[in-house]
C-alpha positions in Angstrom: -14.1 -4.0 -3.5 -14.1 -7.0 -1.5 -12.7 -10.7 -2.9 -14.5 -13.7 -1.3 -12.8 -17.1 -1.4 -13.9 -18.9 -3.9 -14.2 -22.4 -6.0 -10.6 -21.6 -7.0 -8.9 -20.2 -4.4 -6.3 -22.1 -1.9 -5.4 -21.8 2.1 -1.6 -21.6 2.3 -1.4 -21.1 5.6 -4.1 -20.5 8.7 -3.6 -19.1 11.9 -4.8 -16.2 14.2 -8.1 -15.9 12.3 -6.2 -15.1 9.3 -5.7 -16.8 5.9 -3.0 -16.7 3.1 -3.4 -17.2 -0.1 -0.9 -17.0 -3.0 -2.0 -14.6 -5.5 -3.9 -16.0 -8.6 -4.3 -13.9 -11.6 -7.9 -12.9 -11.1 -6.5 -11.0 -7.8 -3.9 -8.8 -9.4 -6.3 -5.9 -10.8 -7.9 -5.5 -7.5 -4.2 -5.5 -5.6 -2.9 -3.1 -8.8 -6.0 -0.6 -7.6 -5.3 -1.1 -3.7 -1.8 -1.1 -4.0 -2.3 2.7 -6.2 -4.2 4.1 -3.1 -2.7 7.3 -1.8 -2.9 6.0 1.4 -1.1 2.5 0.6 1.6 4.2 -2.1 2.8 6.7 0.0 3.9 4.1 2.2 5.6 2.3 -0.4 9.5 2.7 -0.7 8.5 3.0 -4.8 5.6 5.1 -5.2 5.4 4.9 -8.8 1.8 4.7 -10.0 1.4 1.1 -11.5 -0.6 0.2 -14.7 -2.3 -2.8 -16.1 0.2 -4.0 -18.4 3.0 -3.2 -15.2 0.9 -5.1 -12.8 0.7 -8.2 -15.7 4.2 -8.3 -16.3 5.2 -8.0 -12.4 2.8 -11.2 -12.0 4.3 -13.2 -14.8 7.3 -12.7 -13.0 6.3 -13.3 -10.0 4.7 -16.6 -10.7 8.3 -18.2 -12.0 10.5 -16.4 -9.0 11.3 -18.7 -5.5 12.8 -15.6 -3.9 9.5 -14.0 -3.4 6.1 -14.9 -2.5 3.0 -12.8 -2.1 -0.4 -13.7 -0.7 -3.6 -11.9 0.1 -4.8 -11.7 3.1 -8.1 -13.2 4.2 -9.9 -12.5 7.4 -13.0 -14.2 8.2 -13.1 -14.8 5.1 -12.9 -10.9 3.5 -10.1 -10.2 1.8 -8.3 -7.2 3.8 -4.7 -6.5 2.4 -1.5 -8.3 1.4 1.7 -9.8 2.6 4.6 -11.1 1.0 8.3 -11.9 1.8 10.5 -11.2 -0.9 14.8 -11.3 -1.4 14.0 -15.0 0.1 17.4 -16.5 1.0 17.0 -20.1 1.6 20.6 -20.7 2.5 20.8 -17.8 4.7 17.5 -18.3 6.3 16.1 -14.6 5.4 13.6 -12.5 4.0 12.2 -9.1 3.9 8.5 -9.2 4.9 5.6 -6.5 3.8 2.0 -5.9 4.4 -0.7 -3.8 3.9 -4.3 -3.5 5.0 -6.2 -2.2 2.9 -9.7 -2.4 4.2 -9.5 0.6 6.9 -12.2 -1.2 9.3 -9.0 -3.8 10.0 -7.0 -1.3 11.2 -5.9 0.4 14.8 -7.1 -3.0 16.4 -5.6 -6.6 17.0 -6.2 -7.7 13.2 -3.0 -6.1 12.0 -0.7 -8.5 14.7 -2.9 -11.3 13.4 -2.0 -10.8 10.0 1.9 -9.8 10.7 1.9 -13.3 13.2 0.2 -15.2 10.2 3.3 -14.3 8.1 5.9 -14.5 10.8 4.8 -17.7 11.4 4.7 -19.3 8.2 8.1 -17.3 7.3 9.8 -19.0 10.5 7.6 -21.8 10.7 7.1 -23.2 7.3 10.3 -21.5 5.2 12.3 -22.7 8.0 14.0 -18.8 7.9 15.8 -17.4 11.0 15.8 -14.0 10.6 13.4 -11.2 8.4 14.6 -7.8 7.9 12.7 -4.9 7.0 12.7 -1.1 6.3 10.3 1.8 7.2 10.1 5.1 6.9 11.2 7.4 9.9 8.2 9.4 9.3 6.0 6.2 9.7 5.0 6.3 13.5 2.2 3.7 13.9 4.5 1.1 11.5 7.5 1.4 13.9 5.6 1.1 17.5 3.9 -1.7 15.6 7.1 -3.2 14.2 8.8 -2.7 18.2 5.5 -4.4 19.3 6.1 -7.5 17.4 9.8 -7.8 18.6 11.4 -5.8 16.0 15.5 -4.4 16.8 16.7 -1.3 15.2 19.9 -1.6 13.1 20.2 1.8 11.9 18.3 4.8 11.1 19.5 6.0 7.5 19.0 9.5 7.1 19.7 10.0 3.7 17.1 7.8 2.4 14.8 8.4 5.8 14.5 4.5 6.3 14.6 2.7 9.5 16.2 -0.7 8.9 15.4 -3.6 11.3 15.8 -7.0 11.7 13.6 -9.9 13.4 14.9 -12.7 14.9 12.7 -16.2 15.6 13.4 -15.8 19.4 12.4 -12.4 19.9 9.3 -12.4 17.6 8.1 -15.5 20.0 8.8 -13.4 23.2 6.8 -10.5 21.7 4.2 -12.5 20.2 3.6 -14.4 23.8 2.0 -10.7 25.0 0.1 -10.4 22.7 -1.7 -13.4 21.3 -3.1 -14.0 25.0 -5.7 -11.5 23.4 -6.2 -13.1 19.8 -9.5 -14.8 20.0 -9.9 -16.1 16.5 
């Protein structure tokens, strides 16, 4: 299923070859189906199997809430997953980022950093935020070499709920992101 910008849809934010848009509601069926993928649910820290009506309610409340904001993710101009930062504390300057690709020919090359660095940017950039924290399964190998590749520190490993829990500071995601956007040609 692939979602081309069209007459309706918005740029938030541009960089790296990648676009964000916030969600509209013709998006949130095809999200509802990629987001119930086996391969994108067992990922998810709820793995719950989400419906229509879920999915319509989540939106509606989505659509009134400043602590979280969801886009999909465009690149060249193919809709390939979604990212959102959500628990958005303006005072405090934080947020918990997520993504996930969802088109498998965007994966296990640069196009994941781009993405990540589209929303890192805009989080630190745009939303002014200092510092994004984030959880991922121990068992997730790629996501935490990934997440250490992109300046990521460890706080803790929880082994009761098998979570990693990290933090991102502005600072270190610019010195991590300096090796690797010298090979980001979009």
């Amino acid at each position: 299923m692939i979602n081309t910008p069209g007459p309706s849809r918005k740029w938030d934010f541009h960089r790296y070859g990648v676009s964000l848009s916030k969600f509209i509601e013709s998006d949130i069926e095809m999200v509802r189906q990629w987001r119930n993928t086996p391969k994108i649910s067992q990922q998810m820290l709820d793995k719950t199997y989400i419906t229509e009506k879920q999915q319509q309610a989540w939106y509606q409340q989505l659509i009134q809430d400043e602590s979280q904001q969801y886009f999909l993710a465009y690149f060249k101009e193919q809709a390939i997953g979604v990212v959102s930062l959500t628990k958005i504390d303006r005072l405090g300057g934080t947020a918990e980022p997520g993504m996930y690709i969802y088109n498998d020919d965007f994966l296990n090359n640069i196009v994941p950093f781009c993405v990540a660095f589209a929303l890192n940017d805009f989080a630190f950039e745009e939303l002014q935020l200092k510092r994004l924290y984030g959880k991922i399964y121990l068992t997730n190998r790629a996501s935490i070499r990934f997440h250490e590749a992109s300046g990521y520190q460890i706080d803790k490993h929880d082994k009761n709920t098998g979570l990693q829990i990290i933090h991102l500071d502005k600072h270190a995601y610019n010195f991590a992101k300096q090796k690797i956007t010298q090979f980001i040609r979009y």
